[in-house]
C-alpha positions in Angstrom: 0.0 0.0 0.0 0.9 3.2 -0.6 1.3 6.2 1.8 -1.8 8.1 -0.5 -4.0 4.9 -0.2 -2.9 4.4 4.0 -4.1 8.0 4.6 -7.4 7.3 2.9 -7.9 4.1 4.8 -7.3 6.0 8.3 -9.0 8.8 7.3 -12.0 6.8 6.7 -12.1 4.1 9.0 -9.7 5.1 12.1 -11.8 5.4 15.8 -12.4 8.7 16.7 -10.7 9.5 20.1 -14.4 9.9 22.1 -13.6 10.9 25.7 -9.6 12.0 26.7 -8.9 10.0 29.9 -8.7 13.3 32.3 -12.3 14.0 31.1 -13.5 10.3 31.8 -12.2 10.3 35.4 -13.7 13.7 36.5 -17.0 12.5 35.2 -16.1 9.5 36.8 -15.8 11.3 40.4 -18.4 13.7 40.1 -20.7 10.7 39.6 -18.9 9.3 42.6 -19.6 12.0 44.3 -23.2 12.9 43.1 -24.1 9.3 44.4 -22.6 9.7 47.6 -24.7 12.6 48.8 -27.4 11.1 47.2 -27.5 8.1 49.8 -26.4 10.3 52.7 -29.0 12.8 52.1 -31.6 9.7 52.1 -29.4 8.0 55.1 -30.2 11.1 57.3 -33.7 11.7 56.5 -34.1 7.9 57.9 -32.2 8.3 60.6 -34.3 11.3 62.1 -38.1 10.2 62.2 -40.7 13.2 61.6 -42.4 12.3 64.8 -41.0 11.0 68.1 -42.4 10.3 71.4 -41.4 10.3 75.2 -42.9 8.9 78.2 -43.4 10.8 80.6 -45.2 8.8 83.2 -47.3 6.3 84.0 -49.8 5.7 87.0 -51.8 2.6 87.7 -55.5 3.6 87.9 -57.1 0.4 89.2 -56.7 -3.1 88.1 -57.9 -2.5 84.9 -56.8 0.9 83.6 -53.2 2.7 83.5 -52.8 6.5 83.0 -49.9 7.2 80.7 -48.8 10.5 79.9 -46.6 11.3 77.2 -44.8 14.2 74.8 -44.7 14.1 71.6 -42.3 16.0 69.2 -43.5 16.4 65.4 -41.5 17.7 63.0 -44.4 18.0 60.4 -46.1 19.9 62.8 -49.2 20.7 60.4 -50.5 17.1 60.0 -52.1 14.8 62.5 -51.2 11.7 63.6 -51.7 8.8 65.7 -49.9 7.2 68.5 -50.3 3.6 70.1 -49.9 3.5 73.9 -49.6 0.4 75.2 -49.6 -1.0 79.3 -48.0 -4.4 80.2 -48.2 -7.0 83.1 -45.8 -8.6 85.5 -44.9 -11.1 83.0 -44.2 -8.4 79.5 -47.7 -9.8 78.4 -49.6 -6.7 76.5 -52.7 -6.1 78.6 -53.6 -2.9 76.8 -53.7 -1.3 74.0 -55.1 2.3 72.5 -54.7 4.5 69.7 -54.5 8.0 70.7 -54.9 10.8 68.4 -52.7 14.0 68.2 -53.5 16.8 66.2 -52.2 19.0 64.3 -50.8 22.0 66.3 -47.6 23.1 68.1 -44.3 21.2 67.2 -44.1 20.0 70.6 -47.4 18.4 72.4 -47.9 16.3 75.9 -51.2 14.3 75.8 -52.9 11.8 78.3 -54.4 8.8 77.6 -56.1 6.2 80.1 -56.0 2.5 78.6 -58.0 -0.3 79.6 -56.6 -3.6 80.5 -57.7 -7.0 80.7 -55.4 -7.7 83.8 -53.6 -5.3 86.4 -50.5 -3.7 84.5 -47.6 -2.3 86.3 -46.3 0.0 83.6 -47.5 2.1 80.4 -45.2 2.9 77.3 -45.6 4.3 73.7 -45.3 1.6 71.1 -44.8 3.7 68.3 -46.2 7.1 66.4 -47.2 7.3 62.7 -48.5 10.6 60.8 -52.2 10.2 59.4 
């Protein structure tokens, strides 16, 4: 072949260079890093519920009711929610249970709740808070 015909054949077939390797490895990292926050920004927002709540005390009424009083901190403070109190024998066995409403209002709220039981309980808890 002949230098004229070579120069044909690379200038019509040859690759062309796409990408230069410094390009391809900060779009490498920025997607690195784009990722990164991605899954910490989604990490944190699990880690820090929109509603929480904290017993505050307890008092056994009689043999079959327990007084529970509780606080409860809502982020979303413009949305109700319910919360599910809960009061327990000797043994751990549930005795109790009640869902208690908590409106919508100030970010911080303490609410009361008096929950029947089958059995004397000997302590009252929350089991857990969900927005409705």
């Amino acid at each position: 072949m002949t230098s004229e015909v070579q120069d044909e054949v690379v200038a019509r077939y040859a690759r062309s260079s796409g990408l230069s390797r410094r390009t391809r490895i900060g779009l490498a990292a920025a997607g690195v890093l784009a990722l990164t926050g991605a899954v910490s920004y989604i990490g944190l927002k699990q880690a820090t519920p929109p509603l929480t709540a904290t017993v505050l005390g307890y008092q056994v009424a009689s043999d079959h009711a327990v007084d529970v009083r509780f606080q409860v901190d809502n982020r979303d403070s413009g949305r109700t929610a319910t919360c599910t109190v809960r009061a327990r024998d000797y043994g751990g066995n549930e005795v109790g249970r009640l869902a208690v409403p908590v409106p919508a209002g100030p970010r911080t709220q303490e609410l009361s709740a008096t929950i029947r039981t089958s059995s004397r309980a000997i302590s009252g808890e929350v089991l857990d808070c969900e927005l409705t």
